[in-house]
C-alpha positions as CSV (number, residue, x, y, z in Angstrom):
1,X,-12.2,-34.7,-11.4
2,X,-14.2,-34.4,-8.5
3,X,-12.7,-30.9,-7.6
4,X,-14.6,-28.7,-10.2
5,X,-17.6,-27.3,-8.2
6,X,-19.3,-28.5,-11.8
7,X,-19.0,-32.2,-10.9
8,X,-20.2,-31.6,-7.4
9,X,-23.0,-30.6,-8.0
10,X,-23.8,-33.5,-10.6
11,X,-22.7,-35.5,-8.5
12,X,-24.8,-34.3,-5.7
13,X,-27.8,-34.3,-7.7
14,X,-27.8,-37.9,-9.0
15,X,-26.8,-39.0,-5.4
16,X,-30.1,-37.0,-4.3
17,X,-32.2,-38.8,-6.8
18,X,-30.9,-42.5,-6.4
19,X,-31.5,-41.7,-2.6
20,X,-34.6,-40.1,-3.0
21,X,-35.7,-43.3,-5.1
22,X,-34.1,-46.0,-3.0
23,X,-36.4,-44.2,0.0
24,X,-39.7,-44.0,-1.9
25,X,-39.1,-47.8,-3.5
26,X,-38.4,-49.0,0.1
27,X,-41.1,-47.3,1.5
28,X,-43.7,-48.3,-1.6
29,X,-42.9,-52.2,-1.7
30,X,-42.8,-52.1,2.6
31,X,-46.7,-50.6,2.0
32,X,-47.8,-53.0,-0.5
33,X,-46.5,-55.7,2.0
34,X,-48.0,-54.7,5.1
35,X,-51.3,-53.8,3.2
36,X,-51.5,-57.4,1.5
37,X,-50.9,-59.3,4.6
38,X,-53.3,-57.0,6.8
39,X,-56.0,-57.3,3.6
40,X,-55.4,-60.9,4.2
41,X,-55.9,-61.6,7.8
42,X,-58.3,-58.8,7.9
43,X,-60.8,-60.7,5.2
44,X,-60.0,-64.1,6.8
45,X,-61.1,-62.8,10.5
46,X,-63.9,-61.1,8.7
47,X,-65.6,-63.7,7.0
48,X,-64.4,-66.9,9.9
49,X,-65.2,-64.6,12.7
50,X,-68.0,-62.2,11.5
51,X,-70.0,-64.4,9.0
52,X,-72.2,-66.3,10.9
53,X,-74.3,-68.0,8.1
54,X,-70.7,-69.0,6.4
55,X,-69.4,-70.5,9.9
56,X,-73.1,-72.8,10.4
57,X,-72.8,-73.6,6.9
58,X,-69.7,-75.4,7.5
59,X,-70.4,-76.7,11.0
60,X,-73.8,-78.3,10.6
61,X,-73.7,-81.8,8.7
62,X,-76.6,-82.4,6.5
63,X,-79.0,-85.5,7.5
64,X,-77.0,-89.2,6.2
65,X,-73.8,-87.2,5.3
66,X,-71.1,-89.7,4.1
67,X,-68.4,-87.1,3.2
68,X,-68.2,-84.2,5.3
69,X,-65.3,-83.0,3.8
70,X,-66.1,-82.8,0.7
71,X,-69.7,-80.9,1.4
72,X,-67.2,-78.3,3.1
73,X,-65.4,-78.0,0.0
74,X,-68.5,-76.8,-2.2
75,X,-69.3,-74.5,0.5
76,X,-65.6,-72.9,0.2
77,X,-66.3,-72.9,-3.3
78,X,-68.9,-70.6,-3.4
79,X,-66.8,-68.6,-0.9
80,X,-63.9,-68.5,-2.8
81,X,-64.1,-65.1,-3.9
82,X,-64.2,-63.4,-0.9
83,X,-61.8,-65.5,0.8
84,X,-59.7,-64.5,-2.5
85,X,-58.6,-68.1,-3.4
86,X,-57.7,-68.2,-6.7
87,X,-55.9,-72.0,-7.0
88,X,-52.9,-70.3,-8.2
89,X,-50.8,-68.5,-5.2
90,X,-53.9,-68.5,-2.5
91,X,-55.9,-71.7,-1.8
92,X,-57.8,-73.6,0.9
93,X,-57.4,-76.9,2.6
94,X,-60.0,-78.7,4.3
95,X,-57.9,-81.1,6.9
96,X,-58.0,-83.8,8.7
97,X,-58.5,-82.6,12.7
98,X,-56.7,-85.0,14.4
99,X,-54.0,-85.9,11.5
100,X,-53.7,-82.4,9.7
101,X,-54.6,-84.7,6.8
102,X,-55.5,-82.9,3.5
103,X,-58.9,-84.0,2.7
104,X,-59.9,-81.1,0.4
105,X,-58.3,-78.3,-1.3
106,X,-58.2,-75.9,-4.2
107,X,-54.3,-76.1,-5.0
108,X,-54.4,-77.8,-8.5
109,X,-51.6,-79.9,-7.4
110,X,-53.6,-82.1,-5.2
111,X,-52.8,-83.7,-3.0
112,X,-49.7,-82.3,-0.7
113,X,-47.8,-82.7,2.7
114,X,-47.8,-79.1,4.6
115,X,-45.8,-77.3,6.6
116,X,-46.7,-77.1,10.5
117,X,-46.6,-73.7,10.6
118,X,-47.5,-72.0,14.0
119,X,-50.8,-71.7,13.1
120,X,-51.7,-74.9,11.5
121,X,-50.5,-76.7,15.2
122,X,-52.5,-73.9,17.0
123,X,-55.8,-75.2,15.0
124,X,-54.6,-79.0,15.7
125,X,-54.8,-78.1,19.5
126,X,-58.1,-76.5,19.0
127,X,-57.9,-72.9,18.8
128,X,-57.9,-70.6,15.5
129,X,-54.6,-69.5,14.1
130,X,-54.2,-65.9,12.9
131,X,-50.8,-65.1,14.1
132,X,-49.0,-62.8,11.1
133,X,-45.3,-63.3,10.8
134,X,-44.3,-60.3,7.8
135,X,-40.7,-61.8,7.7
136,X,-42.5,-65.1,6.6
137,X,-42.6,-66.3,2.9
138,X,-46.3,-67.3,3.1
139,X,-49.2,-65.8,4.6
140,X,-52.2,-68.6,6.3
141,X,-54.7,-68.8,9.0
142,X,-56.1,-72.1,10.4
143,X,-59.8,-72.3,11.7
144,X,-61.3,-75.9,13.5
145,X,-64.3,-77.1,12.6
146,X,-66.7,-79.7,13.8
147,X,-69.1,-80.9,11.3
148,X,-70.9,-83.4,13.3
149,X,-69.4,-86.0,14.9
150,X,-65.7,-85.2,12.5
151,X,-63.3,-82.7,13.4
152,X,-61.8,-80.8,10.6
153,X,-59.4,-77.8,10.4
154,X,-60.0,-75.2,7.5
155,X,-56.8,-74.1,6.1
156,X,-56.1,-70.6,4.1
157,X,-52.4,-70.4,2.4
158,X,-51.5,-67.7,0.8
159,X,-47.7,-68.1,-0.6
160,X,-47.4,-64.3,-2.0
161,X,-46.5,-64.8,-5.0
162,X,-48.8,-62.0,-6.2
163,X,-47.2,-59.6,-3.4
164,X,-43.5,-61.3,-5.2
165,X,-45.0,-60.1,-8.6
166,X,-46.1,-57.0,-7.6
167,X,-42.8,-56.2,-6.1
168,X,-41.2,-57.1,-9.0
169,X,-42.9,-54.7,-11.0
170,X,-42.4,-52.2,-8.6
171,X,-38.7,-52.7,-8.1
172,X,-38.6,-52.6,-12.5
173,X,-41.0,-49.1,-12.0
174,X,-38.9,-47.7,-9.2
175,X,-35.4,-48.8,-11.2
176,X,-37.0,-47.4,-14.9
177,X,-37.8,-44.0,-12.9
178,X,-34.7,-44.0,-11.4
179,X,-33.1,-44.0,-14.6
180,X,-35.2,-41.3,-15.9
181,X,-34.4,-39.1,-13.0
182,X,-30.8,-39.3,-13.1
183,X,-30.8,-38.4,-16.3
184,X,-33.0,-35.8,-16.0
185,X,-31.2,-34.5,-12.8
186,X,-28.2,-35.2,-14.6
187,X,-29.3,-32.3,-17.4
188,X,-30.6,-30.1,-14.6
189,X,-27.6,-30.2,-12.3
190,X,-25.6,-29.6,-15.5
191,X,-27.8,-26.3,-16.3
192,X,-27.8,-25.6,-12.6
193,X,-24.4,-26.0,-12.3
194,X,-23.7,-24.1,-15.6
195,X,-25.8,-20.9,-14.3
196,X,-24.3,-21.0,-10.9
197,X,-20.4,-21.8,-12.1
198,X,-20.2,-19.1,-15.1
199,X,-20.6,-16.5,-12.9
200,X,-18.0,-17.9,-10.4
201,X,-15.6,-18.7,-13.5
202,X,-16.1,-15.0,-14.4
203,X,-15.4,-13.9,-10.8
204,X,-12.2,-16.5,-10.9
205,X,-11.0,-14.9,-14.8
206,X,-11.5,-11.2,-12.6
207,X,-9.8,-11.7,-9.6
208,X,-6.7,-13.3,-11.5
209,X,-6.6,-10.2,-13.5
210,X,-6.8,-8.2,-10.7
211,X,-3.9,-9.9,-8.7
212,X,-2.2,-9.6,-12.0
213,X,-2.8,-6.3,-11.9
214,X,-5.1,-5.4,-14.5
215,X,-8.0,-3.4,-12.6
216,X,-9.5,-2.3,-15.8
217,X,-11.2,-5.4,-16.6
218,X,-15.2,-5.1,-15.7
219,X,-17.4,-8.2,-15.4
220,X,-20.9,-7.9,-16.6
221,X,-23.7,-8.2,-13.9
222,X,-25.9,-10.4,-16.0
223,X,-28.6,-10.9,-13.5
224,X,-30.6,-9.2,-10.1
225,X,-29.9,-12.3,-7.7
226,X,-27.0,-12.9,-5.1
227,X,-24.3,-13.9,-7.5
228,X,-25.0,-10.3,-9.4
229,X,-24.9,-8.2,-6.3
230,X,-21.5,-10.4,-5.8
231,X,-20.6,-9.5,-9.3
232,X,-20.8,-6.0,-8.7
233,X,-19.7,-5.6,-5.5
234,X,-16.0,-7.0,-7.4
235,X,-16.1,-4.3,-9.9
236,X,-17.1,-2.2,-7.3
237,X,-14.1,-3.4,-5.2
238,X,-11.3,-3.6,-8.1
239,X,-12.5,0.0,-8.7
240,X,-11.5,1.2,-5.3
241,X,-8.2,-1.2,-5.2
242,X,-6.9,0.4,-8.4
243,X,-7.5,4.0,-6.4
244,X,-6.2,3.0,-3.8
245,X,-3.6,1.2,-5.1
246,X,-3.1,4.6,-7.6
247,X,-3.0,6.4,-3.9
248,X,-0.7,4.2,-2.6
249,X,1.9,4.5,-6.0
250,X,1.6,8.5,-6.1
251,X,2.5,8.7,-2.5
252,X,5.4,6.1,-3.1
253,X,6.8,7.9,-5.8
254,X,6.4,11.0,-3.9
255,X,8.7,9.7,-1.0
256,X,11.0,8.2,-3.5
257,X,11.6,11.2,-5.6
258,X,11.9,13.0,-1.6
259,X,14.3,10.4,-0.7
260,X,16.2,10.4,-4.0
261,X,16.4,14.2,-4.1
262,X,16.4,15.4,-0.3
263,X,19.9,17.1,0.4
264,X,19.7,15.2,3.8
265,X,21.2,11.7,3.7
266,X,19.2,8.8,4.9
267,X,20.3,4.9,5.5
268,X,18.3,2.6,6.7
269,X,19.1,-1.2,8.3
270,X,17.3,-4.0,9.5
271,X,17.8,-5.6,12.6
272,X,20.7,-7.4,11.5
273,X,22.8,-4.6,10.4
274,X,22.2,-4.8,6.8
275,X,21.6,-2.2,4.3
276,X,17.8,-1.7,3.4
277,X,18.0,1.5,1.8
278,X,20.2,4.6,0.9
279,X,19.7,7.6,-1.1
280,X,22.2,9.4,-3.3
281,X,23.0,12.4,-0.6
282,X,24.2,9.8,2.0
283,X,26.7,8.1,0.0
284,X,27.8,11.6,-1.4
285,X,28.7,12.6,1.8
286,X,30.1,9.5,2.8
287,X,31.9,9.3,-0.1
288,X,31.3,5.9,-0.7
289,X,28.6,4.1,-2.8
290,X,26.3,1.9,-0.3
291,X,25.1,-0.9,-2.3
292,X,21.5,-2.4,-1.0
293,X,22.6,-6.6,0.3
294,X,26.0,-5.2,-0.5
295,X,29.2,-5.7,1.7
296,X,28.5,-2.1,3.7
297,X,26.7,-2.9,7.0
298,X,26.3,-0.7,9.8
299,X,28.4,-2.0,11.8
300,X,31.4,-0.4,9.0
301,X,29.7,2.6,8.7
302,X,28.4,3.8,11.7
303,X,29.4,0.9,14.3
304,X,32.4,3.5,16.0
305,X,29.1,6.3,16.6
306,X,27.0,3.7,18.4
307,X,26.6,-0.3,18.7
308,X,23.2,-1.2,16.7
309,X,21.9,-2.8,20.1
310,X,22.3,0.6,22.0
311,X,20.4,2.1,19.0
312,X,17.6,-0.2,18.9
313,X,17.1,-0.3,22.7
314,X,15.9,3.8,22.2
315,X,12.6,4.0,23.2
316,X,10.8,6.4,20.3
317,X,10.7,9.4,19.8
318,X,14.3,9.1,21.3
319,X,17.3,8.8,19.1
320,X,21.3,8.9,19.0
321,X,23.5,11.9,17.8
322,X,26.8,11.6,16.9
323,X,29.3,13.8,14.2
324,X,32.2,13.0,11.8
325,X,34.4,14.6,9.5
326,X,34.6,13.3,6.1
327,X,36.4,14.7,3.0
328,X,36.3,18.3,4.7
329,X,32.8,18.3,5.5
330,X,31.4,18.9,9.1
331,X,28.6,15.6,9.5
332,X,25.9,15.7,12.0
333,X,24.4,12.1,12.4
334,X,21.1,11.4,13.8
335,X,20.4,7.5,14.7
336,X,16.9,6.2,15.3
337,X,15.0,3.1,15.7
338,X,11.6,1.9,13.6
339,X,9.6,-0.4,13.8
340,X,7.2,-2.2,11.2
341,X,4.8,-5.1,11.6
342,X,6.7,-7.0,14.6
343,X,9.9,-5.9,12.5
344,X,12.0,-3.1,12.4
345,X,16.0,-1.4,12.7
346,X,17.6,1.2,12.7
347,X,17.5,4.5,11.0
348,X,20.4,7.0,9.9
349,X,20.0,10.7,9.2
350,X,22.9,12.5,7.9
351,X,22.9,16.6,7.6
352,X,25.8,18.8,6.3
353,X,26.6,21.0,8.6
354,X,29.5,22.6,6.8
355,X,27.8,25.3,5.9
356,X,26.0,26.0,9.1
357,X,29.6,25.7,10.9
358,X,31.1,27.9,8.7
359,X,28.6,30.7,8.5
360,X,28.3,30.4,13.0
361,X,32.2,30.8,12.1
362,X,31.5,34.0,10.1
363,X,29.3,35.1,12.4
364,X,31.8,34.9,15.2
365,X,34.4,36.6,13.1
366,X,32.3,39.4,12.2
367,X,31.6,40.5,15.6
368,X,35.0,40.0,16.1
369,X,35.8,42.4,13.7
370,X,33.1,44.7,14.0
371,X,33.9,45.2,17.7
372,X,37.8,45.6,16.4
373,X,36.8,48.1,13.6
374,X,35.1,50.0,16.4
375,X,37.3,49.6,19.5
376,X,40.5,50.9,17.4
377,X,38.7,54.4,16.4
378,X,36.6,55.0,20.1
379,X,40.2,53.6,21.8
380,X,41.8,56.9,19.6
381,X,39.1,59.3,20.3
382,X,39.0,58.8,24.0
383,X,42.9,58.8,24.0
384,X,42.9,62.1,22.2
385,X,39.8,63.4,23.9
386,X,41.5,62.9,27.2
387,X,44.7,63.9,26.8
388,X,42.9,67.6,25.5
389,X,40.9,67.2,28.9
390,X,44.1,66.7,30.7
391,X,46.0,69.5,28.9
392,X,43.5,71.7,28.2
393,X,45.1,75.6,28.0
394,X,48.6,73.9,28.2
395,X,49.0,72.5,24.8
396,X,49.7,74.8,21.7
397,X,46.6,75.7,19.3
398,X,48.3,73.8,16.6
399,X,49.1,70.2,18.7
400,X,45.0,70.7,19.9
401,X,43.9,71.0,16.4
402,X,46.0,68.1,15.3
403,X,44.2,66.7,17.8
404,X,40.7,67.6,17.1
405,X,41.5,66.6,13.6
406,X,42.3,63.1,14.7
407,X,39.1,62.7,16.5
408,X,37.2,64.0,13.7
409,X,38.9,61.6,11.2
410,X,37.9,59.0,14.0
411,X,34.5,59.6,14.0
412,X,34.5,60.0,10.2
413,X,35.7,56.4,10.0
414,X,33.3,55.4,12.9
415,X,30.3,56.7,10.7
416,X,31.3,55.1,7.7
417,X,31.9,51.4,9.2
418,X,28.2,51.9,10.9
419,X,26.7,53.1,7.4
420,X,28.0,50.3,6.2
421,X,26.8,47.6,8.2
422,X,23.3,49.6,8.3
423,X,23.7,48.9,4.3
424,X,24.1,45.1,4.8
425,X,21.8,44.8,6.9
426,X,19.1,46.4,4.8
427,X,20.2,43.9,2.2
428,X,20.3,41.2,4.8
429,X,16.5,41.7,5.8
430,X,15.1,42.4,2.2
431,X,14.0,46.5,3.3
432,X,17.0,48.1,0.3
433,X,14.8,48.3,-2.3
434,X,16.5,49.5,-5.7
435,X,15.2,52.6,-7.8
436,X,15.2,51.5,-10.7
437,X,15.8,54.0,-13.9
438,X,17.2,54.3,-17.6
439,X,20.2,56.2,-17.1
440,X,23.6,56.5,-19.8
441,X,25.5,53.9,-18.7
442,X,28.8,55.5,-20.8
443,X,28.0,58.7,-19.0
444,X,28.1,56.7,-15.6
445,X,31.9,55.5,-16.2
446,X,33.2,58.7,-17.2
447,X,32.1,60.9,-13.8
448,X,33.2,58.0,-11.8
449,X,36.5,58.5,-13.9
450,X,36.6,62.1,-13.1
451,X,35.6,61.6,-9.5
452,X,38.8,59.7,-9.0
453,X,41.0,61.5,-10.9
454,X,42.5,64.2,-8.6
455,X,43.0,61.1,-5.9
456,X,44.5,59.1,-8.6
457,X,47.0,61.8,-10.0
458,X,47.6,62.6,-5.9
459,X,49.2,59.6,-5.6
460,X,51.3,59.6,-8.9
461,X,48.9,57.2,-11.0
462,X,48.5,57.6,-14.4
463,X,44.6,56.7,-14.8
464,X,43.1,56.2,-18.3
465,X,39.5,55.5,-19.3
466,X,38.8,53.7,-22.7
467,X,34.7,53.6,-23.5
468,X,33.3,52.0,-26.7
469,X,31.2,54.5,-28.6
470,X,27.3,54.6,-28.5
471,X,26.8,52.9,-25.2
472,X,23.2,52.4,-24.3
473,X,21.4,53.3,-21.6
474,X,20.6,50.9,-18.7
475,X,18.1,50.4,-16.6
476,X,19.1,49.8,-12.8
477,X,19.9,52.2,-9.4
478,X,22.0,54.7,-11.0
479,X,23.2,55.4,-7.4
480,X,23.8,52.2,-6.0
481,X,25.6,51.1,-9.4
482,X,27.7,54.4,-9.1
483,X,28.4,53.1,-5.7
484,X,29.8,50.0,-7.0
485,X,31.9,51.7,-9.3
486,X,33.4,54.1,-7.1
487,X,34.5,51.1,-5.2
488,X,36.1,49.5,-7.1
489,X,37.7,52.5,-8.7
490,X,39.0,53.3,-5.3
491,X,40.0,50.4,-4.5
492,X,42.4,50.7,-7.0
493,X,44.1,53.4,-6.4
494,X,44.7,52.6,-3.0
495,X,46.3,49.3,-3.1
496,X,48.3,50.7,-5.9
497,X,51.9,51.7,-5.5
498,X,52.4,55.1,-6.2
499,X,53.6,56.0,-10.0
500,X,51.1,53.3,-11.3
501,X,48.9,52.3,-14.1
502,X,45.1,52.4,-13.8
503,X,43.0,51.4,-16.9
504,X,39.3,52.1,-16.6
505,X,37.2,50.1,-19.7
506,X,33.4,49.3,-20.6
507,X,31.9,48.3,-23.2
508,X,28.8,46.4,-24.3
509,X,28.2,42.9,-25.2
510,X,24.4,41.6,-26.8
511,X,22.1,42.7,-23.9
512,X,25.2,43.2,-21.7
513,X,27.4,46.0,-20.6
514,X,30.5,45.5,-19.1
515,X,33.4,47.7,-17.4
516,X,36.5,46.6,-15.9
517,X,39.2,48.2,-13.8
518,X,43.0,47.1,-14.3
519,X,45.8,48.5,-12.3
520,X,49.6,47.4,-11.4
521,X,49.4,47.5,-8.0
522,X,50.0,44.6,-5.2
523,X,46.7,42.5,-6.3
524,X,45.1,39.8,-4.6
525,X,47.1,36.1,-4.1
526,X,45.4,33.7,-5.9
527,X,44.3,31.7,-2.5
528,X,42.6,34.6,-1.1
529,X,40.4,35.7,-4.3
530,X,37.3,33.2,-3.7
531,X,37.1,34.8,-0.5
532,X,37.3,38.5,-1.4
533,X,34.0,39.4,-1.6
534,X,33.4,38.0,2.1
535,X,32.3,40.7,4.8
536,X,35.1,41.8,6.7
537,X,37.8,39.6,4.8
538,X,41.2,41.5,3.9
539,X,44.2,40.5,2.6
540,X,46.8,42.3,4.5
541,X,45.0,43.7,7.7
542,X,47.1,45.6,8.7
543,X,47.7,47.5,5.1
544,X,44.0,47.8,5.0
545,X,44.0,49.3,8.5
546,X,46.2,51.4,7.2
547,X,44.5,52.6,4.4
548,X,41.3,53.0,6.1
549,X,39.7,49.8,4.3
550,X,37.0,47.9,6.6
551,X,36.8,44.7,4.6
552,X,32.7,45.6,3.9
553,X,33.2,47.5,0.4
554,X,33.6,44.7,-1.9
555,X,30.8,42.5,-0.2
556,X,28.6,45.7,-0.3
557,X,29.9,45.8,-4.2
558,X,28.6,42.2,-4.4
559,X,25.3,42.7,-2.8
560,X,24.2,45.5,-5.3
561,X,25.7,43.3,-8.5
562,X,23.7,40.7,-7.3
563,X,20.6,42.5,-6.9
564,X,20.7,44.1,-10.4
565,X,21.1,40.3,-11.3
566,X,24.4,41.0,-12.8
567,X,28.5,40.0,-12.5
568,X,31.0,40.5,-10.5
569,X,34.7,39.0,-10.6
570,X,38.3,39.1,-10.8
571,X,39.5,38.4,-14.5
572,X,42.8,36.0,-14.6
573,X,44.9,37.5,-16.2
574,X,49.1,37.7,-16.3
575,X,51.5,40.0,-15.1
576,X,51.2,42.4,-11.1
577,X,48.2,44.2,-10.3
578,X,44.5,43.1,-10.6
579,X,41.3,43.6,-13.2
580,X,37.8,43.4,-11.7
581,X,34.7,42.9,-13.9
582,X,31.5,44.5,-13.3
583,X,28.7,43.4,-15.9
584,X,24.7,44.4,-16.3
585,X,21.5,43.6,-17.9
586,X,20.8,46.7,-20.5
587,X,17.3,46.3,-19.3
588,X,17.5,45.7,-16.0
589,X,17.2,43.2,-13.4
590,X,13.6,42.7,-14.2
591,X,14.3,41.1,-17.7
592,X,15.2,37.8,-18.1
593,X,18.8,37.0,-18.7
């Protein structure tokens, strides 16, 4: 109950009050105390000690005087309201001196036996009693008198019974207004507590909407004092959480959608070895899922690369490398420690390398084969050039023209293996740039049909074309398509036996126009086609030696195709021989396909 700041504070009010009375009642009936018992003694020293006339009055004895006491008594009478008797709760006794008899007095009960009080038996032994005890239940003074030849002691007693009264009243004043003031402080704690504690309720219904997430909720400053400046400083706050916050989500979905869709594999563990997290890449080329608080840990996965303690004993920005083979693919593994708040583990990059490895590979093989292609025709012109240096006027005209004619040859195939790799590399570095023109694409076919034709028939082929009528023009590099054409064209014939069938078609399909080249010769094993159009790849090498072929044709071929955004392929088809398709955008590389 007493939890709810509410209650508190009425609590703490009412407590102030009832204090706050208790005080002022204790200190008010402590006053009226002390100031009735010094009014007291004070009067009775003023009027025995200070009132001469008063004090020979009692003292001298009238001439014949029978009853001394009682002459005493009408002389207190007339005195008895200054001395403040009243016959009720203050009176006077006129005693005996040497017996403390009461002679005289003004209590209405007569006649009565009193107390030796301290000063009562100071007065019997002569001297005047006005010692004041506060804790005492009476207040009196005692004076001795002589009155000629009697001694007599005057004696004041007060039993405060007016100062009981007045306390009384006080205590029923000090417990009505104590009554009032509770409830009164009651009602004001209540509004105090009300105008202090709706605010704070609001603040408390806000901040459990915010850790609920709900930033959108505003509280309304209702007033210019502290708990308003609080009140906005929380919508101020919540504002900038939820920005933060917003921050904070963008950039985590940002690194999610990077860790789900980076082609690098990442796995992370924690100290222990367990999984923490892994994106789709990794387990690809694992090939193997790797379930978060599944059964995969790192000691299974990566345990044989490097033990988790050497890993996490790396000082950053050191790390690990190790490599694996899996499914045919060439992995490079890079393994890292991280640390976060006092925590930490171990982190796993994976990259593919394949690719990297096979195109170094490619790289190695085509200087192979480019200083092969080159040795073989400088190895023939030096032999011939040197044997005509060696011979010169001895050998017959004929043998050195056969000779010359070699070297020629030579350098004929030296020049067109360096035009060709000057042509790749042009592609290679982006400086080929096509000319592009409308040109008849039908008309195209047919002179590279008649530009082969003596070759063809040399050989014993028997070479047809078949074009579909009205075929449009096309916009592309009429020579570098040409080029294309020839090659394949030529191709053709040359790895056809001779006596055999060469078929050149095109046609055009929607926004397409096609031509293909069948033939009967040797063709291509199925094994070997997805590498045909690689630089320097061929078959039979030593046929294609042979026959002059360098291996770069087709993957020139395939570089133009490719930049006219068209089609290159070999069509599957049954029976010997081969059919290679060539297909381009009517309007160019430019348009969208």
């Amino acid at each position: 109950m007493f939890r709810s700041l509410h209650m508190k504070l009425v609590l703490i009010m009412t407590l102030l009050i009832v204090s706050l009375m208790a005080v002022v009642g204790a200190f008010l009936i402590n006053s009226v105390v002390s100031f009735y018992i010094h009014d007291f003694y004070d009067r009775m020293h003023r009027v025995f000690s200070q009132d001469a006339a008063f004090v020979s009055d009692l003292s001298n004895a009238a001439p014949g005087e029978e009853n001394g006491a009682e002459m005493m008594a009408q002389i207190l009478e007339t005195y008895n309201g200054v001395l403040g008797v009243d016959g009720r709760s203050r009176n006077y006794y006129i005693l005996d001196g040497r017996g403390a008899a009461c002679l005289e007095t003004s209590d209405s009960r007569g006649d009565l036996i009193l107390e030796n009080t301290p000063n009562l038996n100071t007065a019997i032994n002569g001297r005047e009693g006005y010692e004041s005890d506060i804790s005492a239940p009476y207040m009196d003074v005692a004076f001795p008198i002589t009155r000629g030849d009697s001694r007599y002691i005057i004696y004041i007693l007060d039993n405060r019974e007016t100062i009981s009264t007045l306390n009384g009243e006080l205590i029923e004043l000090i417990v009505k207004s104590l009554f009032f003031g509770v409830v009164i402080s009651t009602l004001l704690s209540f509004l105090l507590s009300k105008t202090m504690i709706i605010p704070i309720e609001r603040l408390t219904e806000g901040a459990e909407r915010v850790a609920e997430g709900d930033f959108s909720y505003k509280l309304e400053v209702a007033s210019r004092d502290e708990i308003g400046v609080l009140t906005n400083t929380f919508n101020v706050m919540a504002q900038q959480l939820q920005e933060t916050l917003a921050e904070v989500e963008n950039e985590r979905n940002k690194l999610n959608t990077l860790f789900l869709h980076m082609t690098d594999g990442v796995v992370a563990f924690s100290r222990r070895g367990e999984v923490i997290h892994a994106n789709p890449a990794a387990a690809d080329m694992l090939g193997q899922a790797i379930p978060v608080d599944g059964p995969c840990s790192y000691a299974s996965l990566f345990g044989d690369i490097a033990p988790l303690e050497d890993v996490l004993a790396v000082e950053q920005p050191g790390y690990l490398e190790g490599t694996r083979w899996v499914n045919g693919r060439s992995l490079e593994l890079l393994l890292a420690p991280f640390y976060r708040e006092g925590q930490g583990g171990v982190l796993v990059v994976i990259h593919d390398v394949t690719e990297q490895h096979k195109t170094e590979e490619m790289r190695r093989e085509f200087v192979a084969n480019v200083s092969h292609e080159l040795r073989t025709p400088l190895t023939n012109i030096r032999s011939y050039a040197e044997t005509l240096v060696d011979s010169a006027g001895a050998l017959p005209p004929a043998k050195e023209k056969s000779f010359l004619e070699v070297i020629l040859g030579e350098s004929d195939r030296m020049t067109h293996i360096v035009q060709d790799l000057l042509t790749l590399s042009r592609f290679d570095s982006g400086y080929s740039e096509l000319n592009l023109a409308p040109f008849p694409f039908g008309r195209a076919v047919q002179e590279v049909y008649h530009a082969n034709l003596l070759e063809a028939q040399r050989h014993g082929h028997d070479m047809r074309i078949l074009l579909e009528e009205n075929l449009p023009d096309i916009v592309g590099d009429r020579e570098r398509m040409v080029q294309v054409m020839m090659n394949v064209v030529s191709n053709s014939i040359k790895y056809t036996p001779d006596n055999g069938k060469i078929l050149i078609r095109g046609g055009r399909r929607e926004d397409w126009v096609w031509m293909e080249v069948s033939d009967n010769g040797i063709g291509i094993p199925q094994e070997d086609r997805p590498r045909i159009f690689e630089r320097f790849y061929r078959v039979d090498k030593a046929r294609s030696r042979e026959s002059g072929g360098t291996g770069l044709g087709l993957s020139i071929a395939k570089e133009i195709v490719d930049r006219h955004k068209g089609v290159i392929r070999l069509v599957d088809r049954p029976g010997p021989g081969l059919t290679v398709r060539m297909e381009f955008l009517v309007e160019g590389p430019d348009h969208d396909k």
